[in-house]
C-alpha positions as CSV (number, residue, x, y, z in Angstrom):
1,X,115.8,87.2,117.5
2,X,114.2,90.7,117.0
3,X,114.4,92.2,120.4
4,X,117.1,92.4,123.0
5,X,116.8,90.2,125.7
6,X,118.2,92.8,128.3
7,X,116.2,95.7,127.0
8,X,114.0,95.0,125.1
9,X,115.2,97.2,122.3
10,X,113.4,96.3,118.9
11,X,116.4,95.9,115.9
12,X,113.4,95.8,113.2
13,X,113.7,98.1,111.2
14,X,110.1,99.6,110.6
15,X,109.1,102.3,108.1
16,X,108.9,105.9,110.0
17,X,107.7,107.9,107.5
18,X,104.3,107.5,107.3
19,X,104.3,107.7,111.1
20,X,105.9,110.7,110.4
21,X,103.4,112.3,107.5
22,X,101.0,110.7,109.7
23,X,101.9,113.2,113.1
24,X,102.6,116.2,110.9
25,X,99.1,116.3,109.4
26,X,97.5,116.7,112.8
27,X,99.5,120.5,112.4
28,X,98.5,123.6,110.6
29,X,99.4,123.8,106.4
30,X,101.5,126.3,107.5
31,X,103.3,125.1,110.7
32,X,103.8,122.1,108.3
33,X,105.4,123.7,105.6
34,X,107.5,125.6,107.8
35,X,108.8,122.1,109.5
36,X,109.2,121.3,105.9
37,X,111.2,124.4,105.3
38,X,113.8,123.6,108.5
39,X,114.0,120.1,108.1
40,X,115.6,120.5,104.1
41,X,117.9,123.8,105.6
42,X,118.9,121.0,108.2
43,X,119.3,118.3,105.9
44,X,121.3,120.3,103.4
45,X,123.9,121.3,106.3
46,X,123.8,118.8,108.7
47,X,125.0,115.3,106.9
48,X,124.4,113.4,110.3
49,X,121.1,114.5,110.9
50,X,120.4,113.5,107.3
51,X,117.9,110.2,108.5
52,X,114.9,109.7,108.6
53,X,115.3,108.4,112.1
54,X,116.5,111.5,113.4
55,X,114.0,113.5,112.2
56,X,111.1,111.0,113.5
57,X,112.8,111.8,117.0
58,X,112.2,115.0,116.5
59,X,109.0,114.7,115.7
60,X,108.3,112.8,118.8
61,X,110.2,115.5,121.2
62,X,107.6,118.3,119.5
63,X,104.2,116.4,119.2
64,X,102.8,118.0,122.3
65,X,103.6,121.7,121.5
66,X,101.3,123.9,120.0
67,X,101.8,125.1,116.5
68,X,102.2,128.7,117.8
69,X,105.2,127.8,119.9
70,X,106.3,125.6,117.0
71,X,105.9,128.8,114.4
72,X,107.8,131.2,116.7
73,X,110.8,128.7,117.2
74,X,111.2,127.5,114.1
75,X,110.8,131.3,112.4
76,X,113.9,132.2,114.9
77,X,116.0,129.0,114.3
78,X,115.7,129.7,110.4
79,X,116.2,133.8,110.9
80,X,118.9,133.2,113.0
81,X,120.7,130.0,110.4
82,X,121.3,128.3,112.9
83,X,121.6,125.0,110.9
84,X,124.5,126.8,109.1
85,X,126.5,126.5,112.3
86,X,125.5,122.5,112.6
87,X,122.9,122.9,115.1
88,X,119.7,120.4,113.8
89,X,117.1,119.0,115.2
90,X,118.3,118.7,118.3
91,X,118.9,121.9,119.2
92,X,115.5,123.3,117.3
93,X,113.9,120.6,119.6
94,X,115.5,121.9,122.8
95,X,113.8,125.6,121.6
96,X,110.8,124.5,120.8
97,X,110.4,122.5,124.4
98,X,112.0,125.5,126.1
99,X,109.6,128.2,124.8
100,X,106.3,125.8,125.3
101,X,107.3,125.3,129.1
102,X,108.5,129.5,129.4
103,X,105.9,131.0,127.4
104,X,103.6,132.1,130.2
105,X,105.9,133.0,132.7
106,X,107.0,135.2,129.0
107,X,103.9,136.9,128.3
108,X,103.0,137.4,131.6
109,X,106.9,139.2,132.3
110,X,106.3,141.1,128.7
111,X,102.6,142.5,130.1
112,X,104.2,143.5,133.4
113,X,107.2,145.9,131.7
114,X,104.6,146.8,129.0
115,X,101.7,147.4,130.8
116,X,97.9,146.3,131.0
117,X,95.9,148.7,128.4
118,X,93.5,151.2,130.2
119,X,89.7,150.4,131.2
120,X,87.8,151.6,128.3
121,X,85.2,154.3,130.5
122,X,82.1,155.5,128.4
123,X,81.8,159.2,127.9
124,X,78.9,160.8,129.0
């Protein structure tokens, strides 16, 4: 028996890395090296989030963010060392999901205290 009756759960195990190889090569070189970068800081620190299942899920919470939002999270989870403090994938998920559903509402509140630049008038 492979699945749960109930559920439907699958118990097979099934390989997720090359899913995984497979979803970070639709990304940037350089979003993917700094996924690279947090995943081995996370791995390093954080003995339960050490599998290869974990990080998978994380992968899947991420895969519809843009690399910008991914860059900017991940550059202030690994300023900020958070994984020192045992917080891993989940909680870089949660700031990644966060920023990519604020991020307008965030520029647009960051133009309004800032300010619009000025026309640009033609001298005569």
């Amino acid at each position: 028996m492979d699945s749960c009756p109930v559920c439907g759960y699958n118990y097979r195990q099934t390989n997720r890395k090359p899913i995984i190889r497979s979803m970070l090569a639709k990304r940037r070189k350089s979003t993917q090296q700094l996924l690279f970068l947090a995943s081995s800081k996370i791995k390093e620190n954080i003995p339960s989030d050490a599998t290869v299942e974990k990080q998978y899920r994380f992968i899947l919470k991420i895969q519809f963010a843009s690399d910008d939002v991914i860059k900017w999270a991940t550059n202030r989870y690994l300023e900020a060392k958070h994984y020192s403090q045992a917080k891993g994938y989940a909680y870089l998920a949660a700031i990644i999901c966060n920023h990519d559903k604020d991020r307008d509402v965030l520029v647009k509140r960051e133009q309004d205290i800032r300010g619009s630049k000025p026309p640009i008038r033609k001298l005569q």
